[in-house]
N, C-alpha and C positions, 0 to 999 in steps of 0.2 A: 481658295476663295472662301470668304465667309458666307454659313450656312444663313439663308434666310428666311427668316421665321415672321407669320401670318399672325396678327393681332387685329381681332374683330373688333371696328370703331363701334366707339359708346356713340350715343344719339343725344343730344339735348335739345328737348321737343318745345320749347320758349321760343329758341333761335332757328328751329329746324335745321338744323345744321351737324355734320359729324365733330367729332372733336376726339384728343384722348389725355388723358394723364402722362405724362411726358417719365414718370417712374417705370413703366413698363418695357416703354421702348430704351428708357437710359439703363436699365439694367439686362435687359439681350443684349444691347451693344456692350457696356462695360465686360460681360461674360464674354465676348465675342463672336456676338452675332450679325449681323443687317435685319433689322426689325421694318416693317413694310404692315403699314394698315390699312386693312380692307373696309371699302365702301359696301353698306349695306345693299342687298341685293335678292331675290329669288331667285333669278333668271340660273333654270338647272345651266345651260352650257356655259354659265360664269362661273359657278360653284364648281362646277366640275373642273374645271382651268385652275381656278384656285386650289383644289386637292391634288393636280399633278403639279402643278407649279413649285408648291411652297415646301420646304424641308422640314417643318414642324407647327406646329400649333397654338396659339393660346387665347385662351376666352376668358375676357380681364371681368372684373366687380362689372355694379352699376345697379339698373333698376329691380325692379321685383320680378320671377317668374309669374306667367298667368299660370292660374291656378288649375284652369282646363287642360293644361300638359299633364297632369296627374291626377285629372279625375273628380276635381271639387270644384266648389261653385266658391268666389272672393268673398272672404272675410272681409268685414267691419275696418279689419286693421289693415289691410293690406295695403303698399304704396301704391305711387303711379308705375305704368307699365308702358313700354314702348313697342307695340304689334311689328313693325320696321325691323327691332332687330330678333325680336322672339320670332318671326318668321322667317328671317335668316340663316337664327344660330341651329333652328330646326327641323333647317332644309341641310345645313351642310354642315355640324354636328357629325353626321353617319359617313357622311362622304370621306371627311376628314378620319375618322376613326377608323373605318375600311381599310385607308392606303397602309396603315400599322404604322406611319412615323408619328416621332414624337409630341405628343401632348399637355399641356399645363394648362388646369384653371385657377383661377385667383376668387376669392367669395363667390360673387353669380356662376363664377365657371365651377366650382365644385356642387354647386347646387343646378345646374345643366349636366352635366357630367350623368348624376345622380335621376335627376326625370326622367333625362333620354336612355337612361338606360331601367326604366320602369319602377324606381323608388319613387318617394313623394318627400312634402317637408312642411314643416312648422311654416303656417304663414305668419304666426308672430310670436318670437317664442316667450317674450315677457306672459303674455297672458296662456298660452298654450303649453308651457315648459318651463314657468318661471325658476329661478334657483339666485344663489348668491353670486354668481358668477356675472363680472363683467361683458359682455358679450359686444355693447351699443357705447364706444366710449366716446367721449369728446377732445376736440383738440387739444395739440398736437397729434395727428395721427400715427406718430412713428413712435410713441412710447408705449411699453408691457399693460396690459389692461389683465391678462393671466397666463398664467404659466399650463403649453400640452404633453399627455406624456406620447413620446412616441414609438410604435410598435418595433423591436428587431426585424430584420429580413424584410424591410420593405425598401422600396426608394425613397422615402422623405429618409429614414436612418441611414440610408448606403449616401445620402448628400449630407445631412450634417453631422450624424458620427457623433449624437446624443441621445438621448433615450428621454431626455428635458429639455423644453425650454421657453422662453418667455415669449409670447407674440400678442400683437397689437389686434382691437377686434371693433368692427364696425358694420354691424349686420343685424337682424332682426328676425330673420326667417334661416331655416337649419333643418339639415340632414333628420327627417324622421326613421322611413322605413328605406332601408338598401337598394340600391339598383342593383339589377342581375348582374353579375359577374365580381361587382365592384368589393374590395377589402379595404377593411378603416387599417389607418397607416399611424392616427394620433387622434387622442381625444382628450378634450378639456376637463376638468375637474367635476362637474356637474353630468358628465358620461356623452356631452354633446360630441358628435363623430367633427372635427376639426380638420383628417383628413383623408382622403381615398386613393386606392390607386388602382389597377386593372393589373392580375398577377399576369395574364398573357401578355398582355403588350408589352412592347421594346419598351417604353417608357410613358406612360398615364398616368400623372399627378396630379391633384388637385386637393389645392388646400383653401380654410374657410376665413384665414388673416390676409392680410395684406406686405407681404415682402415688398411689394413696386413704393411702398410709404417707409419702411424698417431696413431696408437694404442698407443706407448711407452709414448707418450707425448699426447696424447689424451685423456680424459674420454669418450668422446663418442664414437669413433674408436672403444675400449676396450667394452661399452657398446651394440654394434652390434655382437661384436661376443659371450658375454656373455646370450644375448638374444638367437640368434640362438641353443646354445649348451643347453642351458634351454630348448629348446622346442622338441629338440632331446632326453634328457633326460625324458623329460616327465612332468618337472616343473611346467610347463605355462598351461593355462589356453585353453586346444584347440578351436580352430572355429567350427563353428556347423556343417561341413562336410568336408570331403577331398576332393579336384581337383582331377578329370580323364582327361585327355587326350581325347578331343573331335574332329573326324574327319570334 
């Protein structure tokens, strides 16, 4: 049976209504998954259902982190925020990392990753971090806006088996200071961290491009999410322990 993997619905607060990007779930399936989106929620005995239930994880883009998850009071610059899934993702975030299956986040998910595990971040990096670097591009989203280089011995290089490569970028706010545990896996030209992963866990990736936009025209796009569903599956080769959640 194919592995089924948990993607937290975006919110768009105009319609009040869930919604997602249909590149996320078309790429766990193409890799061979059953992709299945969750209805935002607090209720601990659903969250909890949803960490035994589901065989891996992923926490796609979308709005801004509040700034109160790490300690500061919102910038000037900062976008809209949606409480609905930020109290969600920060109720069952730990649940999910706890169980030790597999996990992927996509931009907002490498910047949760990163909070919840006690880092912070550039609420805007143009004025807080400026550089030459593309970061915030415009459409089309699935073209190179710059090239990251990526660390040996991590999971982003054990998936695409480069040390380079070009990815698309659409974000504003960025990895400042580390979250505990977590190791940069690939950073962009300007030293911004692009992406992380947890050396315990079976599998904890997250990057700060968007593959679910680059995948169709990408090998390696495709090769991230090929990797992740491999290790949901059981394919790969586990790490010599699972990540717990350390207070």
């Amino acid at each position: 049976m194919k592995p089924m993997i948990a993607i937290v619905s975006l919110y768009d607060e105009k319609l009040e209504s869930y919604w997602m990007l249909p590149g996320y779930a078309q790429g766990l399936e193409a890799a061979g998954a059953a992709p299945v989106i969750l209805p935002l929620t607090t209720d601990p005995a659903v969250l909890q259902r949803y960490a035994q239930t589901f065989d891996g994880f992923l926490f796609p883009g979308g709005h801004d982190l509040p700034p109160s998850l790490y300690g500061e009071e919102p910038s000037e610059k900062l976008g809209p925020l949606v409480p609905q899934r930020d109290s969600m993702e920060q109720a069952f975030f730990p649940l999910a990392l706890e169980t030790g299956k597999p996990m992927l986040g996509i931009c907002r998910g490498i910047q949760l990753f990163n909070v919840m595990l006690g880092g912070d971040l550039y609420q805007d990096i143009p004025t807080q971090c400026p550089s030459g670097v593309q970061h915030h591009e415009t459409p089309p989203y699935d073209k190179v806006a710059h090239p990251v280089a990526i660390r040996r011995g991590t999971p982003l290089f054990e998936a695409v088996g480069v040390e380079k490569m070009g990815v698309n970028s659409y974000h504003h706010q960025g990895i400042r200071r580390l979250g505990k545990g977590l190791e940069v896996a690939a950073t962009a030209p300007d030293g911004m961290v692009e992406a992380v992963y947890l050396p315990e866990h079976r599998f904890a990736l997250a990057v700060q491009w968007h593959p679910e936009f680059s995948r169709l025209s990408d090998e390696n796009s495709r090769k991230i999410f090929e990797a992740f569903v491999k290790s949901v599956a059981g394919r790969d080769k586990p790490r010599p322990s699972a990540w717990a959640l350390k207070s």
